[in-house]
Structure formats: structure tokens, C-alpha cells
Backbone as a ProteinNet text record, in pm:
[ID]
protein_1_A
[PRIMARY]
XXXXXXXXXXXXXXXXXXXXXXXXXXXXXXXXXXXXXXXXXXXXXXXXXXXXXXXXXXXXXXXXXXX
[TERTIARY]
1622.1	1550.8	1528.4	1556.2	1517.3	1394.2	1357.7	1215.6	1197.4	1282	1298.5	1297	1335.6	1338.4	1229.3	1162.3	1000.7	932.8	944.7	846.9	825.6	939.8	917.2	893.2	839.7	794.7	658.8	619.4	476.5	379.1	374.8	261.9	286.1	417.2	473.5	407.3	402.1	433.4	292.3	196.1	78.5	-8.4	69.9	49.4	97.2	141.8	244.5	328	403.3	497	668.2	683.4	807.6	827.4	960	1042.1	1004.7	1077.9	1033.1	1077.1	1212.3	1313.8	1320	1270.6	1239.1	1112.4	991.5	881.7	895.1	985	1051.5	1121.1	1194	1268.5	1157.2	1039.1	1003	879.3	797.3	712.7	818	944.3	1009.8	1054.8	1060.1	1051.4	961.9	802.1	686	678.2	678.8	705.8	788.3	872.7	975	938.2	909.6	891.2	734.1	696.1	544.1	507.8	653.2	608.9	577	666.3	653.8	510.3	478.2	311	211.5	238.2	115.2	104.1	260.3	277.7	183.1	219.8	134	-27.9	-79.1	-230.1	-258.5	-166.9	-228.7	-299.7	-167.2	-207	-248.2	-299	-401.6	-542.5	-567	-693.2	-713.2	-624.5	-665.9	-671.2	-615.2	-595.8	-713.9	-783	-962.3	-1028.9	-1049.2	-1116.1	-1151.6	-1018	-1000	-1103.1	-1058.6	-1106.4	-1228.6	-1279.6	-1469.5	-1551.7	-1451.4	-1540.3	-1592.5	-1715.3	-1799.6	-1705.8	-1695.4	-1667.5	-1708.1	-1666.2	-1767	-1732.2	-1836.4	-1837	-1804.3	-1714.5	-1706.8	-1786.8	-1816.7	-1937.8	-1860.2	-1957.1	-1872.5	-1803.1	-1658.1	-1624	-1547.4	-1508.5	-1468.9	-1293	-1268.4	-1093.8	-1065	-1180.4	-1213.8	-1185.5	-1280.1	-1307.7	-1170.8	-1104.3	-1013	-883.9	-824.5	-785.3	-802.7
194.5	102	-27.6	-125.2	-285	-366.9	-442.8	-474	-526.2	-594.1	-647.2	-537.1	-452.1	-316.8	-244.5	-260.3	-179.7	-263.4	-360.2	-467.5	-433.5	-385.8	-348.9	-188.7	-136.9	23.3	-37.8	-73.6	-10.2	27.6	-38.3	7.8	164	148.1	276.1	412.9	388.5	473.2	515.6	381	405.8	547	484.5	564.2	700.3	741.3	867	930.7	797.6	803.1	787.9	756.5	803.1	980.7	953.7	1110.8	1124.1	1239.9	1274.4	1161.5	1144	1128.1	966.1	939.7	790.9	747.7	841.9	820.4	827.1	924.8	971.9	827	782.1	651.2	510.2	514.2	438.5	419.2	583.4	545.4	520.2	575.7	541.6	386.3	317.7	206.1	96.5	168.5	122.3	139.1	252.5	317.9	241.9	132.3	130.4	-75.9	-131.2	-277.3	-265.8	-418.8	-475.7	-553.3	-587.9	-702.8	-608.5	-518.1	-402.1	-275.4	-293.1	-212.1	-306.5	-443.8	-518.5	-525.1	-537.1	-572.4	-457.6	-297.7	-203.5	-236.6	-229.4	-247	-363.6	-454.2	-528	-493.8	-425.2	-332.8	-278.9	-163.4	-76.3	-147.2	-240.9	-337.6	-367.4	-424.2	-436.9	-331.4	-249	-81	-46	-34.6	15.3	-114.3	-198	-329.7	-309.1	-277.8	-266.6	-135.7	-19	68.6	83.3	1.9	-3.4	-76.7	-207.4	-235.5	-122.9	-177.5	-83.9	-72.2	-6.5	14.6	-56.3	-111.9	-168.6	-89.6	-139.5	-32.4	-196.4	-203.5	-289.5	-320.9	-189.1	-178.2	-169.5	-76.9	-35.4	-150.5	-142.1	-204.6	-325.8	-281.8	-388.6	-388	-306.5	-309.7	-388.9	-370	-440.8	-569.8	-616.8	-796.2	-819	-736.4	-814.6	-849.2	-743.8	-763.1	-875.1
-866.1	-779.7	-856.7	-789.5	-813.9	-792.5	-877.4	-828.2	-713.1	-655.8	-519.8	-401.5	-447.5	-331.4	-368.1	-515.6	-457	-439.8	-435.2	-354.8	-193.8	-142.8	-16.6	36.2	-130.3	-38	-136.7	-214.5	-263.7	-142	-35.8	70.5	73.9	94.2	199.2	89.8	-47.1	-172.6	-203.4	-189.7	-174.6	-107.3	34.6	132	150.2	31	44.3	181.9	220.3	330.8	250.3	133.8	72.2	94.7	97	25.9	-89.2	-156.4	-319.3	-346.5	-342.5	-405.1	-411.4	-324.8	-360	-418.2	-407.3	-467.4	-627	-674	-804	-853.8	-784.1	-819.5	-851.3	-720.6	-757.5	-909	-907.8	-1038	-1192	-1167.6	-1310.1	-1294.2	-1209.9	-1194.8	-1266.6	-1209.5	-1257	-1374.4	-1465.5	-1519.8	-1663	-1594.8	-1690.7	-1656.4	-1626.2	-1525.6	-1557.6	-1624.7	-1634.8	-1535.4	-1476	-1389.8	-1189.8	-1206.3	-1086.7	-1128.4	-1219.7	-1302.9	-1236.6	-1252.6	-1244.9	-1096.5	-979.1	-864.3	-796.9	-812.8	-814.1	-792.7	-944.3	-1010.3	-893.3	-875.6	-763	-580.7	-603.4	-394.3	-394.4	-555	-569.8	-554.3	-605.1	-587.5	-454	-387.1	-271.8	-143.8	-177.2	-91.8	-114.2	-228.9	-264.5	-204.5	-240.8	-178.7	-24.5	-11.9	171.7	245.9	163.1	212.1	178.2	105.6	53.6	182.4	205.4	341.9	433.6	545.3	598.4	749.3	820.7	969.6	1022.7	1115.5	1241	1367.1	1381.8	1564.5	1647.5	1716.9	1841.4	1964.6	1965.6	2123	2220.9	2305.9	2431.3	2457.5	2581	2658.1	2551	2440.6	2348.3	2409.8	2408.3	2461.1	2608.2	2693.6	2846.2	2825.1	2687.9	2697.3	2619	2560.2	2463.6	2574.2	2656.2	2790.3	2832.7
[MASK]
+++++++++++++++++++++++++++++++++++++++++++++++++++++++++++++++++++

């Protein structure tokens, strides 16, 4: 794998929506690349960031008004 081509799975890899076999390809990637380690450490920051925010509730009838 090329850094240009895990540029376009880290979400996916994150998300444990890879195969093995490409998930395998991509940590020896990371693995082996400072500049695809840091690209990582980056979506990891913001994947936690993201998921720390609180919920919001919309309130009834929120899908009605967006219509």
C-alpha cells in the first residue's frame, strides 16, 4: 500500500470496515511511513474529539421542519 491509497481508507480502517487483508497492509504501512503514522495520530484525534462531543436531542417534529 501507498501513502496516497491509505489516505483514502484511514476512516474506513478506523472504523474497522477493512478486510484483514487490507487492514494487515495498511498498519505495516503505518508501521513503516512517519508521514502515514502522523496522518493516522491525526484522524485518531479527531475521531475521539468527535465522539467526546455531547448528543443533542433535536426535539420533536425536527425531521417535519427540516422538510
Amino acid at each position: 500500500m501507498q501513502c496516497k491509497e491509505l489516505g483514502e481508507s484511514l476512516s474506513a480502517y478506523l472504523d474497522g470496515e477493512l478486510d484483514a487483508e487490507t487492514s494487515e497492509d495498511l498498519a505495516r504501512q503505518v508501521a513503516q511511513c512517519a508521514r502515514c503514522a502522523a496522518d493516522l495520530g491525526r484522524l485518531k484525534a479527531i475521531d475521539e474529539e468527535v465522539r467526546a462531543l455531547p448528543a443533542l436531542d433535536p426535539g420533536s417534529g425536527f425531521a417535519r421542519r427540516v422538510v
